[in-house]
DOVEXKOL-472302 format. One line per field, with one value per residue: residue number from 0; x, y, z of N, C-alpha, C in turn; residue in three letters. Coordinates in steps of 0.1 Angstrom, whole numbers, plus 2048, in hexadecimal, padded with zeros to 3 digits. Layout:
BEGIN
seq = NUM,...
n.xx = X,...
n.yy = Y,...
n.zz = Z,...
ca.xx = X,...
ca.yy = Y,...
ca.zz = Z,...
c.xx = X,...
c.yy = Y,...
c.zz = Z,...
type = ALA,...
// end
This chain:
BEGIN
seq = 0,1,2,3,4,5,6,7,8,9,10,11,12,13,14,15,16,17,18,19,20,21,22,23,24,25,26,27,28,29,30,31,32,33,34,35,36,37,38,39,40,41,42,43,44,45,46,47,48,49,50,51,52,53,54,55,56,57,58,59,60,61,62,63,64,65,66,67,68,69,70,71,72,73,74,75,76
n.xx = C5F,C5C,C68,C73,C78,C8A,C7E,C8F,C82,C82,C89,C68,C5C,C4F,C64,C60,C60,C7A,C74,C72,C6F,C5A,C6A,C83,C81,C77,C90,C9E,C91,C98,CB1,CB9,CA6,CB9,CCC,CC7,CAD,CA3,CA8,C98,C7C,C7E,C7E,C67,C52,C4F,C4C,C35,C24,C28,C2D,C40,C69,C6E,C55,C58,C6B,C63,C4D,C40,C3C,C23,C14,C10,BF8,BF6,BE8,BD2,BDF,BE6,BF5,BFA,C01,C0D,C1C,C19,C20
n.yy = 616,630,63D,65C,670,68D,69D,6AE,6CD,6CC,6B7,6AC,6B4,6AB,6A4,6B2,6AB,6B4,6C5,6C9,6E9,6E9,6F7,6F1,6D1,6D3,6DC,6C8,6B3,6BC,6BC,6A3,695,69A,68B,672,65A,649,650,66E,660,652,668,677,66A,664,681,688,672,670,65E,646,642,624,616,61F,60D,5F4,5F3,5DE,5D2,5CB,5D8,5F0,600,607,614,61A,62E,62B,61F,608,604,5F1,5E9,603,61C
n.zz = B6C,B5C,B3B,B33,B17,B07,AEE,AD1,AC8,AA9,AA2,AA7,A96,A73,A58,A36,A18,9FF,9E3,9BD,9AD,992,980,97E,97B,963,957,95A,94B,931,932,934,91D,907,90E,915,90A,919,937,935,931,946,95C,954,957,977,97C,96D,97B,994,9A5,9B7,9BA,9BD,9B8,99B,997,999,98B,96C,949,947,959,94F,93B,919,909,914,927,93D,95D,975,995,9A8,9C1,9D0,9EC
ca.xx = C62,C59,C75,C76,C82,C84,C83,C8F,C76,C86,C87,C62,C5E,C50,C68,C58,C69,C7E,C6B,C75,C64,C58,C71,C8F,C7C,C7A,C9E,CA4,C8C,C9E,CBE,CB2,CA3,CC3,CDB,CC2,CA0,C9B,CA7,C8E,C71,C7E,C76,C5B,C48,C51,C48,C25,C1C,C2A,C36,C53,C73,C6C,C4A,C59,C75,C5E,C46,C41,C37,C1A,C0F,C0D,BF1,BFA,BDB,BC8,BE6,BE3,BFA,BF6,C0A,C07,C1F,C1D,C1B
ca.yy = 625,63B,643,66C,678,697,6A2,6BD,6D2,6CA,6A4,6A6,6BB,6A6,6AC,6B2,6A8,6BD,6C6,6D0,6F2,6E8,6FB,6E6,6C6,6D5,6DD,6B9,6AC,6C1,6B7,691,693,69D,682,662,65C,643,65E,676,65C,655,677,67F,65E,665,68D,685,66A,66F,64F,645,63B,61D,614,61C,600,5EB,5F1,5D4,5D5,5C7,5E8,5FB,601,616,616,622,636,625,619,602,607,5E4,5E9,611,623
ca.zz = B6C,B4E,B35,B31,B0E,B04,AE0,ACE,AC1,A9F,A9C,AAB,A87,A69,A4D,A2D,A0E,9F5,9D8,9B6,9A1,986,974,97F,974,951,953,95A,93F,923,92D,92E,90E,8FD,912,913,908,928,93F,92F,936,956,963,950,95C,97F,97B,96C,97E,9A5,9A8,9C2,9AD,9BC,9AF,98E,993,997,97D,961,93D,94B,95F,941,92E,911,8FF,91F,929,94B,961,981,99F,9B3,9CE,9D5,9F8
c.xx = C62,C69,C6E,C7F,C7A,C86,C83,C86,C7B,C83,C73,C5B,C5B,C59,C63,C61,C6A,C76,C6F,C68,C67,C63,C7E,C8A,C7E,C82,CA3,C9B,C91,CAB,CC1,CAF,CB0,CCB,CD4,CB3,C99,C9E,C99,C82,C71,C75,C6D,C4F,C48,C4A,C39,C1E,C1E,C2C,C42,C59,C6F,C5F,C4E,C67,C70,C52,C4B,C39,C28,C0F,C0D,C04,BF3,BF0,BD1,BCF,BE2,BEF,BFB,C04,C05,C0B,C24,C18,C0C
c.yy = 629,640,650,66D,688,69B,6AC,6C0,6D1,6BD,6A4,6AD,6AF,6AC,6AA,6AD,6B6,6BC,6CE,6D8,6EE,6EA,6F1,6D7,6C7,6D3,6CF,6B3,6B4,6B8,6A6,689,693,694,673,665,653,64D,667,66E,658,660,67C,675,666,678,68E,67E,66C,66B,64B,643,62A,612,616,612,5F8,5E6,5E5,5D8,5D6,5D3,5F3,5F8,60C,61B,61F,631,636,623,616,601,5FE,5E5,5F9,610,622
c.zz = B5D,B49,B31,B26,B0C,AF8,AD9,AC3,AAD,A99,AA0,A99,A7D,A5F,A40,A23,A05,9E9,9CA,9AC,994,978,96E,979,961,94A,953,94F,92F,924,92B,922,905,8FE,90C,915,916,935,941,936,943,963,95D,956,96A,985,97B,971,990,9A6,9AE,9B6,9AF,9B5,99F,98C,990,98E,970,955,93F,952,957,936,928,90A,908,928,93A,954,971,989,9A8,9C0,9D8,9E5,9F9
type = UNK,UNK,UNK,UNK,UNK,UNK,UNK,UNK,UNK,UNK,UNK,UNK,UNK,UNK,UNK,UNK,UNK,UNK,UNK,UNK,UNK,UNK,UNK,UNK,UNK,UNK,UNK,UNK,UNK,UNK,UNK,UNK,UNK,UNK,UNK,UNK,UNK,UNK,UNK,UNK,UNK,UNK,UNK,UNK,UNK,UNK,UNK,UNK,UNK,UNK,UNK,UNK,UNK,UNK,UNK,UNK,UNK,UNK,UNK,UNK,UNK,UNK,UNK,UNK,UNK,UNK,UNK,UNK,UNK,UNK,UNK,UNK,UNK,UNK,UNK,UNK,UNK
// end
């Protein structure tokens, strides 16, 4: 016998993710800059590049080319 759900028109809803304007980004890379410089590149990495947080935990020295201004993302989405 067939299981019958019914779902609300809500949950059947993709939810999008929250997104911050631009502006608020900025406001958090000023106030970053002033507290801690790893802060600061924290979120500026992350801003300019798209990158989960997690893909940048796991980033290694190794993933970074600085000369090419590269960096490899081995275990992303």
């Amino acid at each position: 016998m067939p299981l019958n759900r019914t779902l609300s028109r809500e949950s059947r809803q993709k939810h999008l993710s929250d997104y911050l304007e631009p502006e608020q980004v900025h406001a958090m890379l000023d106030a970053a800059r002033v507290s801690s410089q790893r802060d600061y590149l924290i979120i500026k990495t992350l801003w300019e590049t798209g990158m989960r947080a997690s893909e940048l935990l796991a980033l290694t020295p190794a993933d970074i080319e600085k000369e090419r201004e590269v960096i490899t993302i081995t275990n992303g989405k």
